[in-house]
DRENPA-3360 file (N, C-alpha, C; in nm, 2 decimals, always signed):
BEGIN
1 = XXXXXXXX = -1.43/-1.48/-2.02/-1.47/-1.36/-1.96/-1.40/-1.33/-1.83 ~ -1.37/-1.20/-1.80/-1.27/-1.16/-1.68/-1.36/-1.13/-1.59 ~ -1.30/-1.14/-1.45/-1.35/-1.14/-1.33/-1.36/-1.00/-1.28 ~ -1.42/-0.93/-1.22/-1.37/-0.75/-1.16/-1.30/-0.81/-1.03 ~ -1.23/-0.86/-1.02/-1.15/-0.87/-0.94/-1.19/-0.74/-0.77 ~ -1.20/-0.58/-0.84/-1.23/-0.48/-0.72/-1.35/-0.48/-0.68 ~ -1.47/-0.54/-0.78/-1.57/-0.56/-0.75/-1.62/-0.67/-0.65 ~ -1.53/-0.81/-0.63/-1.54/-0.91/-0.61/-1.43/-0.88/-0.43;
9 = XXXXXXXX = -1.35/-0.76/-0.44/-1.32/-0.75/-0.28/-1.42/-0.65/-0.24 ~ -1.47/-0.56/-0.30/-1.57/-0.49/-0.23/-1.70/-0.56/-0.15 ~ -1.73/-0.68/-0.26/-1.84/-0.72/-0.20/-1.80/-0.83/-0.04 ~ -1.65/-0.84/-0.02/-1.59/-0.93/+0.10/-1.61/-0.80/+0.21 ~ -1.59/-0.69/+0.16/-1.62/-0.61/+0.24/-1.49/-0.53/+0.26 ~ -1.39/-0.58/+0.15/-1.25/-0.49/+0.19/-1.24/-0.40/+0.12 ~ -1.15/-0.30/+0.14/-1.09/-0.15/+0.09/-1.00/-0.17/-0.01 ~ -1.03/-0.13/-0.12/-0.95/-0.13/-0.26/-0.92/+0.03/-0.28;
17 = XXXXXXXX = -0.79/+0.05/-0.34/-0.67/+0.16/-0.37/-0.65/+0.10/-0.51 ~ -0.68/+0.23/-0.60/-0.64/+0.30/-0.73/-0.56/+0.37/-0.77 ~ -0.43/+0.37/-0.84/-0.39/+0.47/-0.89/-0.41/+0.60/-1.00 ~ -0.43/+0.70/-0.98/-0.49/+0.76/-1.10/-0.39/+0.84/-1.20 ~ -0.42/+0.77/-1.30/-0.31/+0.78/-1.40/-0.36/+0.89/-1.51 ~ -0.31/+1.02/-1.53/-0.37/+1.09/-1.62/-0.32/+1.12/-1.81 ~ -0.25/+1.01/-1.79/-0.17/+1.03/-1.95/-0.16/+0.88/-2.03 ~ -0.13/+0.91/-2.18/-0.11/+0.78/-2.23/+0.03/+0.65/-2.15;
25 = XXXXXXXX = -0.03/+0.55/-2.07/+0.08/+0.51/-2.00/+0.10/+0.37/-1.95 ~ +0.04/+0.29/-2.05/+0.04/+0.13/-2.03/+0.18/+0.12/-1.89 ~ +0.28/+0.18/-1.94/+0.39/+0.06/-1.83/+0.36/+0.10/-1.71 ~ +0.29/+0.27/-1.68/+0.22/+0.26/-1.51/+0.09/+0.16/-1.48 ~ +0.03/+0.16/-1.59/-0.05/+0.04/-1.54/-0.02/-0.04/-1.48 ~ +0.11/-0.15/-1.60/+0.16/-0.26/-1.60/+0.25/-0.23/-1.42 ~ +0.30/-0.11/-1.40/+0.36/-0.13/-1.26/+0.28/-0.12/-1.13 ~ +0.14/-0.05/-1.14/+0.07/-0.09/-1.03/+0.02/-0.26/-1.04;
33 = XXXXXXXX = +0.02/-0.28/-1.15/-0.03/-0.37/-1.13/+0.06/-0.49/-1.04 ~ +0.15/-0.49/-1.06/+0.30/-0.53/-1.03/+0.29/-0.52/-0.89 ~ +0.29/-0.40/-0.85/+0.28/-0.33/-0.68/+0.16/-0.41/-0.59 ~ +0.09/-0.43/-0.68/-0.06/-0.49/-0.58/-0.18/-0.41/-0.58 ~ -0.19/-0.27/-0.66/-0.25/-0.22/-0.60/-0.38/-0.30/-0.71 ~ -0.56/-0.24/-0.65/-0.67/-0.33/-0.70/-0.68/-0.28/-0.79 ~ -0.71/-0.13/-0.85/-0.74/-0.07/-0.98/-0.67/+0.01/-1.04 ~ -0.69/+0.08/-1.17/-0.62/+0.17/-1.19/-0.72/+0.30/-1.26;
41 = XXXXXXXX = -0.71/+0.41/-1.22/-0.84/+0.51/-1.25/-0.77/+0.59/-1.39 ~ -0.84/+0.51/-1.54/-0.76/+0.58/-1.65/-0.85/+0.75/-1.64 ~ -0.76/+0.85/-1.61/-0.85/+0.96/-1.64/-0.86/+1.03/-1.76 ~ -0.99/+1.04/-1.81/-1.01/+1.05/-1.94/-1.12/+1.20/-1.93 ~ -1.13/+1.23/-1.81/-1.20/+1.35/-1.81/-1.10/+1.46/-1.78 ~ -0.95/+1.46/-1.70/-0.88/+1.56/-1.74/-0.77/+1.54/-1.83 ~ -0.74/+1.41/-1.86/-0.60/+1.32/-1.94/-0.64/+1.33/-2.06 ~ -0.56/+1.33/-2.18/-0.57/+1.35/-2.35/-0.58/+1.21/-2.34;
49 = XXXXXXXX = -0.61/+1.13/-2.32/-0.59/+0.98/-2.35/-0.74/+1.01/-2.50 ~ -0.73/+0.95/-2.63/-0.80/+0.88/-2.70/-0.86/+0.73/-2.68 ~ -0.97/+0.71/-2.73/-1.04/+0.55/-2.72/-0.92/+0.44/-2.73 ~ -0.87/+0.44/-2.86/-0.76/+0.36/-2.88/-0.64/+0.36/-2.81 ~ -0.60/+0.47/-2.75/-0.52/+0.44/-2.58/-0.55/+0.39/-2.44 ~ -0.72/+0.46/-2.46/-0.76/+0.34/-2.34/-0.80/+0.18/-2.36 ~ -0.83/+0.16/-2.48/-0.80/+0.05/-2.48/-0.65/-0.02/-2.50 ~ -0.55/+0.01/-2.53/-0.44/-0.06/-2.47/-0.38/-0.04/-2.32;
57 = XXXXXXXX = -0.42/+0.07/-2.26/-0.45/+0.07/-2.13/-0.53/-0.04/-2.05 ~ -0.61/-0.08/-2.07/-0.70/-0.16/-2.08/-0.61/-0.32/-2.09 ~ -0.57/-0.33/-2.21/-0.52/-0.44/-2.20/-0.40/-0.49/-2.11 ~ -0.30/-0.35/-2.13/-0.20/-0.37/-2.01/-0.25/-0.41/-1.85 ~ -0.37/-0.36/-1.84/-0.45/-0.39/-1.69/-0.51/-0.56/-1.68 ~ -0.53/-0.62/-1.82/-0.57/-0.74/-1.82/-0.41/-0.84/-1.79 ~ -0.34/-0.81/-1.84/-0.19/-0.87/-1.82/-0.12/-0.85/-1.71 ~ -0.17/-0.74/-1.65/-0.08/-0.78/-1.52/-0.19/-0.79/-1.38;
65 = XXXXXXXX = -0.28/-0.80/-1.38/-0.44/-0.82/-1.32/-0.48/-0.76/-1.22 ~ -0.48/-0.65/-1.28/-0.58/-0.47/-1.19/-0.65/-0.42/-1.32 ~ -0.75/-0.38/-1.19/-0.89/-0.35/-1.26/-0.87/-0.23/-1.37 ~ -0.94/-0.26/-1.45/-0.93/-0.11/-1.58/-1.09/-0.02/-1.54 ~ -1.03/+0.09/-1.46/-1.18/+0.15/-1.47/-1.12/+0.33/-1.51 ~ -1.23/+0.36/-1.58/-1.16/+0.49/-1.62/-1.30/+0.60/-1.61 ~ -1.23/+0.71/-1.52/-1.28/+0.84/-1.55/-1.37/+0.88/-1.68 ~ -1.50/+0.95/-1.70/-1.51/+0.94/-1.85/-1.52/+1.09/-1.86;
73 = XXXXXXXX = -1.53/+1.17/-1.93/-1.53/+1.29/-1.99/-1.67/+1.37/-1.93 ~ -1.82/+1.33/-1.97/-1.91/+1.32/-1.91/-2.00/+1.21/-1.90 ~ -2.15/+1.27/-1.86/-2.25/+1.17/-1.84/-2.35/+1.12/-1.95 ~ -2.33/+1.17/-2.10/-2.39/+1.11/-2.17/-2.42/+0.96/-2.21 ~ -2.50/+0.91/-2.27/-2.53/+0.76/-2.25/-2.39/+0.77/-2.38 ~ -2.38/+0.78/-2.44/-2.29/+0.76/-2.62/-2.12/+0.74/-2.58 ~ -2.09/+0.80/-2.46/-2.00/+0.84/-2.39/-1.98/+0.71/-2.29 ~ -2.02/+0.70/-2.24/-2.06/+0.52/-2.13/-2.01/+0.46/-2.24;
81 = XXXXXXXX = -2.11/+0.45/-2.34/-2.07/+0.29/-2.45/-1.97/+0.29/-2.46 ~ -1.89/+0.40/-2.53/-1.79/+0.37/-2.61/-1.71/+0.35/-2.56 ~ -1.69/+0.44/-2.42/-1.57/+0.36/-2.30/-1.62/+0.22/-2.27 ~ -1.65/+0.20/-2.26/-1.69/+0.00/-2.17/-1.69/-0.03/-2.31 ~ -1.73/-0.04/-2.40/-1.71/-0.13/-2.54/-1.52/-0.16/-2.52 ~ -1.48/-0.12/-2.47/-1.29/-0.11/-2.49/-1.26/-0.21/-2.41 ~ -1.32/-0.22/-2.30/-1.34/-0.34/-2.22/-1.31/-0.30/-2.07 ~ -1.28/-0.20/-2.06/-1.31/-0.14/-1.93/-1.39/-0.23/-1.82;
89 = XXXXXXXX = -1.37/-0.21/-1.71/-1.47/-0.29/-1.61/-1.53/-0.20/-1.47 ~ -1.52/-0.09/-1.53/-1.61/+0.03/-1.44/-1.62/+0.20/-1.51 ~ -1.66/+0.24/-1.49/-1.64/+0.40/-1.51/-1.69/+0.50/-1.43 ~ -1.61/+0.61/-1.43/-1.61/+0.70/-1.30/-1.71/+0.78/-1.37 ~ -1.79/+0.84/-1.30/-1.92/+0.97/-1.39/-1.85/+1.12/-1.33 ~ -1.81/+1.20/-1.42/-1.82/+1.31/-1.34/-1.91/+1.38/-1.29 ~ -1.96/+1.49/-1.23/-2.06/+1.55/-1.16/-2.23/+1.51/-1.18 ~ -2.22/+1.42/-1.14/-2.36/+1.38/-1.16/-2.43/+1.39/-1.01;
97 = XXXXXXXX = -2.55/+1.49/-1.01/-2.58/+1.58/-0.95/-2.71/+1.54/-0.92 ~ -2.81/+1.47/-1.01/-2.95/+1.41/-0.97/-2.94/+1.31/-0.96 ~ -3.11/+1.28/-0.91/-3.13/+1.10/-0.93/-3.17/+1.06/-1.09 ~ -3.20/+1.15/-1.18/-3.22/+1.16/-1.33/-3.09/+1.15/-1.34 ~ -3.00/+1.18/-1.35/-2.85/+1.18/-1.37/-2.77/+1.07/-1.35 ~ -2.78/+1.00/-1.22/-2.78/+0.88/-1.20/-2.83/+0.75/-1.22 ~ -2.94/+0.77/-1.24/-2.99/+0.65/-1.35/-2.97/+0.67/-1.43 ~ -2.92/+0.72/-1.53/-2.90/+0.73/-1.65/-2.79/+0.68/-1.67;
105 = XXXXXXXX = -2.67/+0.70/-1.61/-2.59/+0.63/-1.63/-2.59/+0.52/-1.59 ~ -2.64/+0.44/-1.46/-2.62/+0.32/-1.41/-2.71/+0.26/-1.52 ~ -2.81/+0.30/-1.62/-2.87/+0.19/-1.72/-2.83/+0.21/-1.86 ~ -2.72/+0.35/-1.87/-2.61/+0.29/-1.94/-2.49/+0.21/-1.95 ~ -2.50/+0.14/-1.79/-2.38/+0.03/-1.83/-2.40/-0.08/-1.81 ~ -2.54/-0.09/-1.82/-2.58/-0.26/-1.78/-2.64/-0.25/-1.94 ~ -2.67/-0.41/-1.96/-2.73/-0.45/-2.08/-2.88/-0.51/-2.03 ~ -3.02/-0.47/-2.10/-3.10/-0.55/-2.05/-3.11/-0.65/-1.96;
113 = XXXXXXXX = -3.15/-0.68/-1.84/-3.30/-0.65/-1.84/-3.24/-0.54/-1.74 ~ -3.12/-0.50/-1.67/-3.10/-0.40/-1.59/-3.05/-0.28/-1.60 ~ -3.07/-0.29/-1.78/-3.01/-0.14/-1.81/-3.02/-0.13/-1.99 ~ -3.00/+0.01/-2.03/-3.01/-0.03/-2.25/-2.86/-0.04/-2.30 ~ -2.78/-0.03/-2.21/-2.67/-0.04/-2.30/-2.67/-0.10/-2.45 ~ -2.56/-0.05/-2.52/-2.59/-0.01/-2.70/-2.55/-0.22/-2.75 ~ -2.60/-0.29/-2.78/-2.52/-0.41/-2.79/-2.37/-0.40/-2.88 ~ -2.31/-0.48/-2.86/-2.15/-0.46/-2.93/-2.11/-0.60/-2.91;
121 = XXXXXXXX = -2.04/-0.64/-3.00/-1.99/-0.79/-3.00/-1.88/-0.77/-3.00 ~ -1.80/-0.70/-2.95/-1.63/-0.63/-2.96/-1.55/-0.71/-2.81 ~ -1.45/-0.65/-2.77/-1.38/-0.71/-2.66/-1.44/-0.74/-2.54 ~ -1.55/-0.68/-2.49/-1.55/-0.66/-2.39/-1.67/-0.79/-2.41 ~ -1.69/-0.85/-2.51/-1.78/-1.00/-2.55/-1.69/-1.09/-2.58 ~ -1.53/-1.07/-2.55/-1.45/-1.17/-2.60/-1.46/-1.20/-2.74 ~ -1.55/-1.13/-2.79/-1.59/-1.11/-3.00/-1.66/-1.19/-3.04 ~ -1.72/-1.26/-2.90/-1.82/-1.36/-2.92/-1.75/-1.49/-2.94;
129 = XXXXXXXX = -1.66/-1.54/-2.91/-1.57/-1.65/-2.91/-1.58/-1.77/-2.77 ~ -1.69/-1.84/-2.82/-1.64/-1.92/-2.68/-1.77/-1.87/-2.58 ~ -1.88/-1.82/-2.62/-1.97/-1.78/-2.51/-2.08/-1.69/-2.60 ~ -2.18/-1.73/-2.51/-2.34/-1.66/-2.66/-2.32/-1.52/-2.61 ~ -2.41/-1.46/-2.65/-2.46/-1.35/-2.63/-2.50/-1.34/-2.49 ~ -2.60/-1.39/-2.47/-2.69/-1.40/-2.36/-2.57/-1.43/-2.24 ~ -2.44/-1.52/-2.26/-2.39/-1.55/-2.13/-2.33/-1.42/-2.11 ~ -2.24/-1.35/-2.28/-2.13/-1.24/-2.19/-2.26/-1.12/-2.13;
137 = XXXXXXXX = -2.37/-1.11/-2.18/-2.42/-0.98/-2.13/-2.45/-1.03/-1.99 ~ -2.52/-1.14/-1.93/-2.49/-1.15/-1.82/-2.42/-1.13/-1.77 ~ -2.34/-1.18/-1.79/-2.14/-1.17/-1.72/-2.13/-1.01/-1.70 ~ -2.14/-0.95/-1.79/-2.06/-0.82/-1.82/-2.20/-0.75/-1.65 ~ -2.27/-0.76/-1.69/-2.38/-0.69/-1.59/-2.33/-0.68/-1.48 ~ -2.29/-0.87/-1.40/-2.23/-0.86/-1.27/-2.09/-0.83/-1.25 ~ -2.05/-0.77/-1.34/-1.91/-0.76/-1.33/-1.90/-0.61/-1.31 ~ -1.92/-0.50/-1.37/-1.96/-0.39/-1.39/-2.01/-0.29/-1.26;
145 = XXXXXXXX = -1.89/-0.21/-1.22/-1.89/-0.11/-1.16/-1.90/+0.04/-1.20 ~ -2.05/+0.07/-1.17/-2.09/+0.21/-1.18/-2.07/+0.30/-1.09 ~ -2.00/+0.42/-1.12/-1.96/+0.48/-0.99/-1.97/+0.63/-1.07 ~ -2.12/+0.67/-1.00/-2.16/+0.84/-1.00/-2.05/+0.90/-0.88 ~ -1.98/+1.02/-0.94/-1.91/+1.15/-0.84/-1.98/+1.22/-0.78 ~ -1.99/+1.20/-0.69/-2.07/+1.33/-0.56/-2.00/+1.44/-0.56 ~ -1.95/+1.55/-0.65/-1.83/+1.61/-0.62/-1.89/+1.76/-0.65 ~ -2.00/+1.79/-0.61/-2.08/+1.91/-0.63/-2.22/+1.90/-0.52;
153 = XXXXXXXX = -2.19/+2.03/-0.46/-2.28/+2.06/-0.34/-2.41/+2.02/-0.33 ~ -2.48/+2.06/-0.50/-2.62/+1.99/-0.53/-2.60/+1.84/-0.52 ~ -2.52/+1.76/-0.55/-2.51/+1.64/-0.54/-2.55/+1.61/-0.36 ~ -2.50/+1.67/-0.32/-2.48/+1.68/-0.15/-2.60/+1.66/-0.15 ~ -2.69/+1.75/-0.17/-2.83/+1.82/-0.15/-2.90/+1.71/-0.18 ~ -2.92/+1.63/-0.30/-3.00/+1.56/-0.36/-2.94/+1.38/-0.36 ~ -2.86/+1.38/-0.24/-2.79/+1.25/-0.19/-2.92/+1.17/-0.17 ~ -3.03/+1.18/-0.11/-3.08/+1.10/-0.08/-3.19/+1.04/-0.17;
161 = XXXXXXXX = -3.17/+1.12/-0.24/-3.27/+1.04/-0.39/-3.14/+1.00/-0.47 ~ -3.04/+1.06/-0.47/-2.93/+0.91/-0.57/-2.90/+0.78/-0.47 ~ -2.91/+0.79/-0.37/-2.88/+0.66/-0.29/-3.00/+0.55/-0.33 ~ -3.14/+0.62/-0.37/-3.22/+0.51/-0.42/-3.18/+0.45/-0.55 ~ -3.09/+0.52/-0.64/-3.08/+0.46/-0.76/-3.02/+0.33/-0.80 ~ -3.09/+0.18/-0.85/-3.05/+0.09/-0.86/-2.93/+0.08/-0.96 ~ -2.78/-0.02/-0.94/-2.75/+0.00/-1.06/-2.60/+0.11/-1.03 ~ -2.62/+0.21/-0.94/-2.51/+0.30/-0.90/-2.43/+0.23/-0.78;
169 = XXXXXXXX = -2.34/+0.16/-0.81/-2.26/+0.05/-0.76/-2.19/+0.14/-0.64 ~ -2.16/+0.25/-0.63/-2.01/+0.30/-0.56/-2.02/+0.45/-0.60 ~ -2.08/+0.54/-0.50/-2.08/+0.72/-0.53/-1.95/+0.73/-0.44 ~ -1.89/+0.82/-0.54/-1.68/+0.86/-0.53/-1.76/+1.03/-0.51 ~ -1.69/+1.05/-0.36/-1.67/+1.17/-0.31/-1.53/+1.23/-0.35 ~ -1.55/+1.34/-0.41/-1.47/+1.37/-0.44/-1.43/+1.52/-0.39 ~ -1.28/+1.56/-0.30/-1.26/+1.71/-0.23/-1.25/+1.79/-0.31 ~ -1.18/+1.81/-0.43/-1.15/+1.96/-0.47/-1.28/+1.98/-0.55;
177 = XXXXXXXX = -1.33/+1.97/-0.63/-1.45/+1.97/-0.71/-1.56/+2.04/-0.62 ~ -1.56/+1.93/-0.46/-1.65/+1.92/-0.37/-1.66/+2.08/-0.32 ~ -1.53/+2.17/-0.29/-1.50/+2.23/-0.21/-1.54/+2.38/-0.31 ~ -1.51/+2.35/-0.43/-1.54/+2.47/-0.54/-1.68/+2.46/-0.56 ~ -1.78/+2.40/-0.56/-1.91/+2.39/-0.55/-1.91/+2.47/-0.42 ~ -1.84/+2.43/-0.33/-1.88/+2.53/-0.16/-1.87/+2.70/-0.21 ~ -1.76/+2.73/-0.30/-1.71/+2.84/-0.29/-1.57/+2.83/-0.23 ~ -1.47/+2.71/-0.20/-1.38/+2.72/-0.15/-1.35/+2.76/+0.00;
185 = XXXXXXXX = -1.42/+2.75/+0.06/-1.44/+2.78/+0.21/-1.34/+2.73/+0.26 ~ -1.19/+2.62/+0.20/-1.12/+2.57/+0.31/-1.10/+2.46/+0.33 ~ -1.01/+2.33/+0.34/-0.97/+2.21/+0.34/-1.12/+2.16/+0.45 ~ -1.05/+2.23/+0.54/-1.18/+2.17/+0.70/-1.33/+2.18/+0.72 ~ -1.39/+2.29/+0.64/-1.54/+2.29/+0.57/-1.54/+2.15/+0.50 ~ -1.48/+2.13/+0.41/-1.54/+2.03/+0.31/-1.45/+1.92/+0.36 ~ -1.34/+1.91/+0.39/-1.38/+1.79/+0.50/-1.45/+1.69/+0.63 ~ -1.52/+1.86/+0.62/-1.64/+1.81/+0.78/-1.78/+1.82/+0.68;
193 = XXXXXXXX = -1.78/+1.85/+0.55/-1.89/+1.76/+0.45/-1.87/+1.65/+0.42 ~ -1.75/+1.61/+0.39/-1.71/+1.46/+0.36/-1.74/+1.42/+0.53 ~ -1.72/+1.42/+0.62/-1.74/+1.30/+0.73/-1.90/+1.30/+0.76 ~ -1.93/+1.39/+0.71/-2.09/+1.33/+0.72/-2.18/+1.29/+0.60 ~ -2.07/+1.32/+0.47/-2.17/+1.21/+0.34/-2.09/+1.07/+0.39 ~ -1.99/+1.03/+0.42/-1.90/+0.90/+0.35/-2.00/+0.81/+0.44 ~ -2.07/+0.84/+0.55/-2.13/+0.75/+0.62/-2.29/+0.74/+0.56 ~ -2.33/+0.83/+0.58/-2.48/+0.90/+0.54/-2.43/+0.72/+0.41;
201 = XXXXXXXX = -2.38/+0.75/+0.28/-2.36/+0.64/+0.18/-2.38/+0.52/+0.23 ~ -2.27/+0.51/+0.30/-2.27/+0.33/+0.40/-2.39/+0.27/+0.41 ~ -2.43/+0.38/+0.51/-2.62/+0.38/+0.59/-2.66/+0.37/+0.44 ~ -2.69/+0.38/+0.36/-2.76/+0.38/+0.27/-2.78/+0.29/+0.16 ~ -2.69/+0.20/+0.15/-2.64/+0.05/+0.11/-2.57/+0.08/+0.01 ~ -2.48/+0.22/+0.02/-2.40/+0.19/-0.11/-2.22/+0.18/-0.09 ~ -2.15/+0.14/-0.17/-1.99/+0.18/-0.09/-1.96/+0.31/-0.13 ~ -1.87/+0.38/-0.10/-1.83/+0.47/-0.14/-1.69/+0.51/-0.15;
209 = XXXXXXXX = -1.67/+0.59/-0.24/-1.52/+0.64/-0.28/-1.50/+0.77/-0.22 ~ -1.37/+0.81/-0.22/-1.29/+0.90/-0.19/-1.18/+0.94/-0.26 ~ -1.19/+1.03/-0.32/-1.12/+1.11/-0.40/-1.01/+1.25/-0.35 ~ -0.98/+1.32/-0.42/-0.83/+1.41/-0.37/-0.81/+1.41/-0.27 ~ -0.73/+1.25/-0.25/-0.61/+1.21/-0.14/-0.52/+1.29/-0.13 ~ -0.46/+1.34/-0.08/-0.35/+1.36/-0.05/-0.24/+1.26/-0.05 ~ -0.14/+1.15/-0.13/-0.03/+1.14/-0.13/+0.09/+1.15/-0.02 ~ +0.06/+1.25/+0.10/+0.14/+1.28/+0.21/+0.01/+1.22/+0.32;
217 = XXXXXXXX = -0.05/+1.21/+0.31/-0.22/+1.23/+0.37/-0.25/+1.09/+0.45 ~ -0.15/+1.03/+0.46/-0.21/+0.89/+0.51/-0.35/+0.89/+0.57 ~ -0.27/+0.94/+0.74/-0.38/+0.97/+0.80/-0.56/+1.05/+0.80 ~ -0.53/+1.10/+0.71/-0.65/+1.17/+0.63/-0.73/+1.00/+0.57 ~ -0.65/+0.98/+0.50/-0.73/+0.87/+0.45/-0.77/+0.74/+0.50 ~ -0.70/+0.76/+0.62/-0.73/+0.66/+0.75/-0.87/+0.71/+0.77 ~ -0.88/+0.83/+0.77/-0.98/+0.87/+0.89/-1.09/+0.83/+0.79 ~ -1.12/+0.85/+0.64/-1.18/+0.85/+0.59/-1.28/+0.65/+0.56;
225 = XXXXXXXX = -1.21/+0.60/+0.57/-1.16/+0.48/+0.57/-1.26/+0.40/+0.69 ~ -1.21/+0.46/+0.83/-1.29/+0.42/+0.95/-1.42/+0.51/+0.90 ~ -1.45/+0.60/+0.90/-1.59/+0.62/+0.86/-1.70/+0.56/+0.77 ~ -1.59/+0.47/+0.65/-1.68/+0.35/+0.59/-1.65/+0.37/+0.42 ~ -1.54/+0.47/+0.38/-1.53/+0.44/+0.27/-1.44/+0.33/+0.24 ~ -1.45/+0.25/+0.11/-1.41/+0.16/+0.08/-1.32/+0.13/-0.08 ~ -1.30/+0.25/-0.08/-1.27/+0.26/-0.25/-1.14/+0.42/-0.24 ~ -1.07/+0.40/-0.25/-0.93/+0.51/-0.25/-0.86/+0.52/-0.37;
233 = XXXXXXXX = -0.89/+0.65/-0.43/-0.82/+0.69/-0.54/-0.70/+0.79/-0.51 ~ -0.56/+0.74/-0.61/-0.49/+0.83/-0.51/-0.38/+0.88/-0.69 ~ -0.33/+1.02/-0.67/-0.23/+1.03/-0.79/-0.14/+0.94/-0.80 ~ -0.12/+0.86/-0.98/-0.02/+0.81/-0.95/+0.11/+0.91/-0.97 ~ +0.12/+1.02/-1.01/+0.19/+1.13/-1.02/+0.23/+1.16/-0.87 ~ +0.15/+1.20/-0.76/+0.17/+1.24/-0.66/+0.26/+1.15/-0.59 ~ +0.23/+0.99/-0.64/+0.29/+0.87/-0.58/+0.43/+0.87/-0.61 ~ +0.50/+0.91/-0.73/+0.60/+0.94/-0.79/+0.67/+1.03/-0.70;
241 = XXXXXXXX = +0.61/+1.14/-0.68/+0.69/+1.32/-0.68/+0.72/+1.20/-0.52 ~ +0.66/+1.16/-0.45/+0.73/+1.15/-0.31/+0.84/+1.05/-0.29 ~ +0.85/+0.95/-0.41/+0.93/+0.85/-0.37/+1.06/+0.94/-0.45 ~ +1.02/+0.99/-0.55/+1.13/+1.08/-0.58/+1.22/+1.22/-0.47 ~ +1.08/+1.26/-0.39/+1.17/+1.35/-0.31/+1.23/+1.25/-0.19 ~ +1.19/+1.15/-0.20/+1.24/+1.10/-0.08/+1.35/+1.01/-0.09 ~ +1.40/+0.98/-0.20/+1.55/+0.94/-0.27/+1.64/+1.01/-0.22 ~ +1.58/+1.16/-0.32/+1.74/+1.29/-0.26/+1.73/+1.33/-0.12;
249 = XXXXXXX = +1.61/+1.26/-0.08/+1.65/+1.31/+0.13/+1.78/+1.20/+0.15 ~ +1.68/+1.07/+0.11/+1.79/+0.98/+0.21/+1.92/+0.97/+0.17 ~ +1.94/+1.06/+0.02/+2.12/+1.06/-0.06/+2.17/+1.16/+0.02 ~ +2.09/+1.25/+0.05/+2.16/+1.41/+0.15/+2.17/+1.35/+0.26 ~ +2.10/+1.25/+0.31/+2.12/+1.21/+0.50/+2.26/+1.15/+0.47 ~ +2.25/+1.07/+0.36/+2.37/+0.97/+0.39/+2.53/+0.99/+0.33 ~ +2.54/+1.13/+0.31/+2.62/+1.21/+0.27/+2.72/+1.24/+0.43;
% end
């Protein structure tokens, strides 16, 4: 049985960085994984990826050892299983908005006594080879990062009844999502909402994420960072476009 490795530095108390990958694309996996980075965010709520690509996604993340957690399409319990049956070791919820919402998923991804997840004897039980029942569902429980999106205004609103929810490992703030729930008011509105949830979360014993980084943004995600989030998702597309524009700078400097 695998370790969550991001789950296992969060709890030291360190800041873990994701690439988010939106297409069928094992060899970016296989190269963050390479790079160092802790996770990789497969997105499956805007990316055409099928089950059967995230699970070889999945595997390329077991071989070169970054976490496989992936975005899921929505919040239905049917939806949870079938991603984590692949062997996933977290999933991102999109707009989950209540504390009904939030438990719901956090006790779709645990297995009894902490949650109904569907039983399955497939990968994510090693197929049952080598370990009972009873040991991988334990295993799989503490390993298992649930992470509800705060990325809608009501979410804002009703922060303080999802922060009770047991089981919601890590609420991912997320800006552009966040900002279109505002009405679009502006980078600096909903950035001065983000500096008063990412802490409000902390204070509340949960970690939290941060979502549309900017890629040029360091400092943005510095700031965010000192305020107490602990989880950074960043494009791996966006990661590309700059080391690529920044090839033909330094070919034109040295010209």
């Amino acid at each position: 049985m695998r370790t969550n490795n991001t789950r296992a530095k969060l709890s030291e108390g360190k800041v873990v960085f994701g690439a988010i990958i939106t297409r069928y694309a094992p060899d970016l996996v296989e190269i963050f994984g390479a790079i160092g980075y802790d996770f990789v965010m497969i997105d499956c709520e805007h990316g055409p990826m099928d089950l059967d690509q995230v699970e070889h996604m999945v595997r390329a993340a077991e071989v070169f050892g970054i976490t496989p957690i992936a975005r899921i399409p929505d919040h239905a319990e049917s939806t949870v299983l079938r991603y984590l049956d692949r062997g996933l070791q977290g999933v991102i919820v999109p707009h989950v908005n209540t504390v009904e919402e939030a438990a719901s998923v956090a006790r779709a991804s645990r297995y009894y006594p902490e949650g109904y997840r569907g039983m399955g004897g497939g990968r994510a039980h090693d197929y049952g080879i080598g370990v009972s029942r009873q040991e991988s569902t334990q295993w799989i429980n503490s390993q298992i990062l649930c992470i509800p999106m705060i990325e809608d205004i009501q979410a804002v609103k009703n922060l303080d009844a999802i922060l009770t929810v047991p089981g919601a490992d890590v609420l991912h703030v997320a800006a552009s999502d966040l900002g279109q729930s505002m009405g679009n008011p502006g980078q600096g509105e909903v950035r001065r909402v983000m500096r008063e949830v990412i802490p409000k979360i902390r204070a509340g014993g949960k970690m939290v994420g941060v979502g549309g980084n900017s890629p040029t943004d360091a400092a943005g995600v510095a700031e965010f960072i000192k305020l107490g989030a602990n989880m950074v998702t960043i494009s791996a597309w966006g990661l590309l476009r700059i080391g690529a524009e920044d090839f033909l700078k330094r070919v034109d400097e040295a010209l």
